[in-house]
N, C-alpha and C positions, 0 to 999 in steps of 0.2 A: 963698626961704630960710626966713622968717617959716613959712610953709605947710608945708615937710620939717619943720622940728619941733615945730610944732603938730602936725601927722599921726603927728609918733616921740614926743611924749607921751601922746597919744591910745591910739597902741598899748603902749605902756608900761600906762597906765592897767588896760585892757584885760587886762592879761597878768598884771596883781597882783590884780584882783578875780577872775581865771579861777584864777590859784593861790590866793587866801583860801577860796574857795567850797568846794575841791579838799578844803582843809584842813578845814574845820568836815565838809564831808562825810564824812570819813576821819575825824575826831573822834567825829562823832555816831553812827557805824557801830561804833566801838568803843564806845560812853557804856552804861550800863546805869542804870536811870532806878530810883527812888527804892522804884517800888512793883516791881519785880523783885525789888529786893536782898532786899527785908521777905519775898517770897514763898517764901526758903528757908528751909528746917528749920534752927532754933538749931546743931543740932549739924553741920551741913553745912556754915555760914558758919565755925563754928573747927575744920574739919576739916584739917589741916596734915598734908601728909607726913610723918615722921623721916626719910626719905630727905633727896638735897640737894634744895632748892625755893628757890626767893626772897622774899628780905625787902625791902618798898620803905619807903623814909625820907619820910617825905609831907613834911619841910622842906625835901628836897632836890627831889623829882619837882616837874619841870615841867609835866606832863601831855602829853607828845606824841603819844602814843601808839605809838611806837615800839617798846616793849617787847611791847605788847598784838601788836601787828603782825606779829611778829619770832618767836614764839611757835606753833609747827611742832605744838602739839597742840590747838589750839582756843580754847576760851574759860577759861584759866586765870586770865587777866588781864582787866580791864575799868577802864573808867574810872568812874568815880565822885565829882560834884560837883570835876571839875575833876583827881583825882587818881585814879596807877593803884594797882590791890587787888586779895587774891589773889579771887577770884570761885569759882572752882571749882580748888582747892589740891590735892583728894585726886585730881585727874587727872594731876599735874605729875608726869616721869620725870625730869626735872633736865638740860633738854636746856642748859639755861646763855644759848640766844639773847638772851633779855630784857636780862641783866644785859650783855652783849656790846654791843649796839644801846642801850643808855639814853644819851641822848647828854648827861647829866650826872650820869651814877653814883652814881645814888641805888637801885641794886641792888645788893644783899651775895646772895651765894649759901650758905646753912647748912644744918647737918643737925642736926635734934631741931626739938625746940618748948624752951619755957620751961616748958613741962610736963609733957612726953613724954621721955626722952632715948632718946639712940641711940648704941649699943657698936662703937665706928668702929675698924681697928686700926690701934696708929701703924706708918709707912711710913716708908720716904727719897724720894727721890726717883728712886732705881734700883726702888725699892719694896719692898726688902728691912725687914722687921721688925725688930724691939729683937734678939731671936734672930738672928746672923749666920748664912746661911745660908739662912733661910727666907723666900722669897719671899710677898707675895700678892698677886693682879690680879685683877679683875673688881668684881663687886657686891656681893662680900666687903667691899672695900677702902668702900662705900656708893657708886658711881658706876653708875650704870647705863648704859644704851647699848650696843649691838652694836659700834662706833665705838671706844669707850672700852675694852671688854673687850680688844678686838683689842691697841689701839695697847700698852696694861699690860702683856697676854703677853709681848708682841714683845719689850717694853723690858725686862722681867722677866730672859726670858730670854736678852736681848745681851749683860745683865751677867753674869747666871753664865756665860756664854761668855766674858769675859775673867779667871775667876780661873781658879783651879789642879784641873789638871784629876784625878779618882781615877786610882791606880793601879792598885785593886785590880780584876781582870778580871770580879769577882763583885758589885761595888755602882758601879753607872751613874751616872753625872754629876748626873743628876739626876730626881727624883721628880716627876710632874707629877699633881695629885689634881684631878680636875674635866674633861671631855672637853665644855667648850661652848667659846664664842666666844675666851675668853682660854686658856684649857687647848690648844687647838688650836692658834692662834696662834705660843704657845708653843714647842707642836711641832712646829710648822715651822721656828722659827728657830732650834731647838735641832740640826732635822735639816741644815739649811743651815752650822750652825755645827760641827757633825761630833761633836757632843755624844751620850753615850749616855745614853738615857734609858728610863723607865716612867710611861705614861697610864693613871690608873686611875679607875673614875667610877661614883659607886652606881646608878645607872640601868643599864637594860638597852640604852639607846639612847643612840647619840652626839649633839651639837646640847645639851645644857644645857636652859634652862627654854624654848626653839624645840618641842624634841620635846613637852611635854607639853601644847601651844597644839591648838585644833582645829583641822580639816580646812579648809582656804582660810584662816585668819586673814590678812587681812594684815598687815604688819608695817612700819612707817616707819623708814628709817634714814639717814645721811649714808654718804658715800662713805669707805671704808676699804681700805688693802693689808694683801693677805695674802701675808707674803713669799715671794717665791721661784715663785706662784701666779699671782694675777691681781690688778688692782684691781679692785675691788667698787664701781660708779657708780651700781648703779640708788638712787633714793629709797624705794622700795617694793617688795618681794616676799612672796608668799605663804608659809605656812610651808611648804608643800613645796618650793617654791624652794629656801629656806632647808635648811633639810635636806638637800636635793640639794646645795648647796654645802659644808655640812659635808661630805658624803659622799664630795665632790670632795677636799678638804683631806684626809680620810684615806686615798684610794686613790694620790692623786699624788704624797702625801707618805710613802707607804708608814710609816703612823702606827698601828700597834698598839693596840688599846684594852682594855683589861683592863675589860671591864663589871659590874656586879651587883655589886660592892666597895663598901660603905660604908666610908670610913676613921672607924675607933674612937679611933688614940693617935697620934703626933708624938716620940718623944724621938732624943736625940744623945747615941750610942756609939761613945767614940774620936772619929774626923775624917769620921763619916758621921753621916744620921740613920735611925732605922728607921721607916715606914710601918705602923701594921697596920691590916688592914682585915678584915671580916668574912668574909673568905675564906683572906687572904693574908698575907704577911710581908714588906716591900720594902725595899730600904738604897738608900739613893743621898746623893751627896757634898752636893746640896741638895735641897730641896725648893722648889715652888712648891706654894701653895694657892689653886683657883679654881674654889672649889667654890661659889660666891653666896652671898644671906642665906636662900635658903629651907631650908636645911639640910634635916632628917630632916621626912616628913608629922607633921603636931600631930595625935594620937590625940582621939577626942573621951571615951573612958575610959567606954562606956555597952554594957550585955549586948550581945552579938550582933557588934560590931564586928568579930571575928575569923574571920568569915561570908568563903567565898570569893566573896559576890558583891557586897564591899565593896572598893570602889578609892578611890583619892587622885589621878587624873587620867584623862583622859580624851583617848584616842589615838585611837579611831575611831569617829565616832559610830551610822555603818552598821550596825556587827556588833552594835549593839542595837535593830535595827531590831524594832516589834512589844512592846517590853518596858514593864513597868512601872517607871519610874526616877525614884529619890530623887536632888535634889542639894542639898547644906548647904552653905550658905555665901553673901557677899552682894557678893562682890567680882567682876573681870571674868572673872577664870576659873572662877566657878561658872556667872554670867550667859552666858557665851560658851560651857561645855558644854551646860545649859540651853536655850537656843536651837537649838543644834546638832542636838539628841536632836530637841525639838518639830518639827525638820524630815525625820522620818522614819517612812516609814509606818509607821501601828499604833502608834509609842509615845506614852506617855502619861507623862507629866513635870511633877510636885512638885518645890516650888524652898520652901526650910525655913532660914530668916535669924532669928537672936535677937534683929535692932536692929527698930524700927515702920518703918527705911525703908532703902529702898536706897542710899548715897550714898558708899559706897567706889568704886564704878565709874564705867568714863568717862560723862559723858554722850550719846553714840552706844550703850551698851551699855544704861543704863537707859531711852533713846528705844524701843531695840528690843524689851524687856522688854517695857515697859509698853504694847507694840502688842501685841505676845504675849499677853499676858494679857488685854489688851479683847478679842481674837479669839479665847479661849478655849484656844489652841494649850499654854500651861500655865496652873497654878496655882499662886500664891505666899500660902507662909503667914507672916507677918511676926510677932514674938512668939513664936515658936516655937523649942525646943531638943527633938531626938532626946533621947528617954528609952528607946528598947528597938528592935535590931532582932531579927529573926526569920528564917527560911528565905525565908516567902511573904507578909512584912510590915513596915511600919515603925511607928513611935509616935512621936507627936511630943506635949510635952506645951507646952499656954500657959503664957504666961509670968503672965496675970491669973488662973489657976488655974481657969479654964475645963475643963470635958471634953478629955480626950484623945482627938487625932486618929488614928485607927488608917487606915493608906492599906496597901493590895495592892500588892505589890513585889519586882520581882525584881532588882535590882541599885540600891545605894546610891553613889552619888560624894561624898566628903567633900573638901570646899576650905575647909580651915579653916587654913592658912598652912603656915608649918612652923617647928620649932625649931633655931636655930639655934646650932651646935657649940661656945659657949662655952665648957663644959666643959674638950673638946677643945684647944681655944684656949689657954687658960686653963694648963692641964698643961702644956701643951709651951712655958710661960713668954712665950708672947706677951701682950704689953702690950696692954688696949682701953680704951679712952680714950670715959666716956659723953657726948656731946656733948649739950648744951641751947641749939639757937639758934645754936652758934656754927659755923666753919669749921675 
């Protein structure tokens, strides 16, 4: 008897120092050590989304690292002298796991900085705005996520499927402005719901900000239903995947898409509202808005810009095979076009950023860059702002006021973000609310 439980403390023993070990290992695995942290650029260490990101409370974090763990985009989180910190912030899409998994809730989930704010619009919880009537879902609303876009549609519009439906045979139930993840979404449960409607979307192609990703990107998602369709299980597809599924969404949902429509204005005449867009004129009894924050491309406002061999995205990198190509900007879809172009014969590819460093993009992007560039495959000018394009040229001038760069050039890609519709917003009496830090 003596000997069973000397041998069943023995193995107890045993079983606690095989899980401590376990534990310091998963610790130290997560831990980023003193002289890393010092090793980032000042402005990298306070680089904070205005999307949602997480805030951690160091009185409260125990350090488990569970959040660091839990964390589906890499190293946003790290441990540090016992406690977790954001490490790499400007990669964070707001997937929420961290604060989910902290097994003492010392993560808040916010949008802005305490220095940056961010124009968020208030919602209900049907999602419908201060404006009755007008819906908004997606990453308009500051939520990112393929997941989130979907579930917002859905919800968006089950409600306007339970109010009153138009009678007039000439303005549709309702307006849907934006044909990506939640605009389609939408559409389907508006079509399920027996709802009449109009999808209009300034792009020439359906899929949202999917369409304008390069060629293989892939793309990380959680599992999401699309009513009436399928459930969506994989965790990763490429964007032509993607795309292929949008394309599924509108054949089997026999969903109309009104493309090339920018919407300009929003108002409410009588018991409808009017749409207009740079084509068209639309009345429907609601509207939905899911059109994200990238709104309209940000112009960079310098000669030459209205050159037809100036674009703001980048769909096929093949069909510039051979060319000489400018890309400005320093985040992942400059990087990720960038890249793309350097892998195809003949071209030759300038990458032209105004900060000294790259640090908007993910870490995989700037790994890949900065392999790029030791292999000579492109070259990056840091310091640098477009001052002049030309037919068969670019100018870039320093920012130390150095000589200007003149590079041979047959097509320019500008990813300089976009502006987003406040304006628009704005008119059509919707409330935006600038967060700093908070929820």
């Amino acid at each position: 008897m003596e000997w069973a439980l000397g041998g069943f403390v023995v193995v107890l023993a045993l079983a606690t120092v095989a899980t401590v070990l376990a534990i310091v290992r998963r610790l130290r695995g997560h831990q980023t050590d003193e002289a890393e942290v010092e090793s980032l650029p000042e402005d990298l260490k306070k680089r904070v989304p205005v999307s949602l990101h997480p805030v951690i409370d160091p009185t409260i974090c125990m350090g488990s690292a569970a959040c660091v763990a839990a964390c589906p985009e890499g190293r946003i989180l790290r441990l540090y002298e016992g406690r977790a910190q954001l490490y790499q912030p400007e990669s964070c899409i707001g997937h929420g796991a961290c604060a989910r998994e902290c097994p003492v809730g010392a993560i808040r989930l916010v949008f802005g900085t305490a220095e940056r704010g961010v124009d968020i619009p208030h919602v209900t919880e049907h999602f419908e705005t201060n404006v009755p009537g007008i819906y908004i879902a997606g990453e308009l609303g500051g939520m990112g996520l393929i997941r989130n876009a979907v579930a917002q549609g859905v919800q968006a519009a089950a409600h306007i499927a339970k109010r009153p439906r138009s009678k007039d045979p000439a303005t549709p139930d309702l307006v849907i402005v934006g044909a990506g993840p939640a605009g389609l979404a939408a559409a389907l449960t508006a079509r399920q719901a027996g709802l009449r409607f109009v999808v209009v979307d300034q792009e020439e192609s359906i899929g949202g900000t999917v369409a304008r990703y390069p060629r293989r990107k892939l793309v990380m998602l959680a599992p999401f239903e699309l009513p009436g369709l399928r459930t969506v299980r994989e965790r990763e597809l490429s964007k032509e995947d993607l795309m292929a599924l949008w394309r599924e969404v509108v054949d089997v949902g026999g969903i109309e898409v009104c493309l090339g429509e920018t919407m300009t204005g929003v108002k409410r005449e009588g018991d409808a509202f009017v749409v207009t867009t740079s084509k068209a004129t639309h009345r429907g009894r609601h509207v939905l808005l899911a059109i994200g924050r990238r709104g309209s491309p940000r112009k960079l406002g310098v000669p030459g810009e209205a050159l037809p061999k100036v674009a703001y995205a980048l769909h096929d990198a093949e069909a510039y095979a051979g060319l000489r190509c400018l890309i400005v900007g320093g985040g992942d879809s400059a990087i990720e076009a960038a890249l793309s172009l350097s892998e195809q014969a003949g071209t030759t590819v300038d990458v032209s950023y105004r900060g000294d460093t790259i640090f908007r993009a993910k870490p995989k992007n700037r790994d890949r860059l900065d392999a790029a560039v030791k292999a000579g495959a492109l070259r990056l000018h840091l310091s640098t702002d477009v001052s002049a394009i030309a037919p068969h040229e670019a100018v870039l001038q320093r920012q130390d006021g150095g000589e200007a760069i003149t590079l041979p050039n047959d097509q320019v890609f500008i990813f300089a973000g976009g502006v987003l519709a406040t304006d628009t917003l704005a008119d059509a009496g919707i409330a935006l609310e600038r967060k700093f830090g908070t929820r």
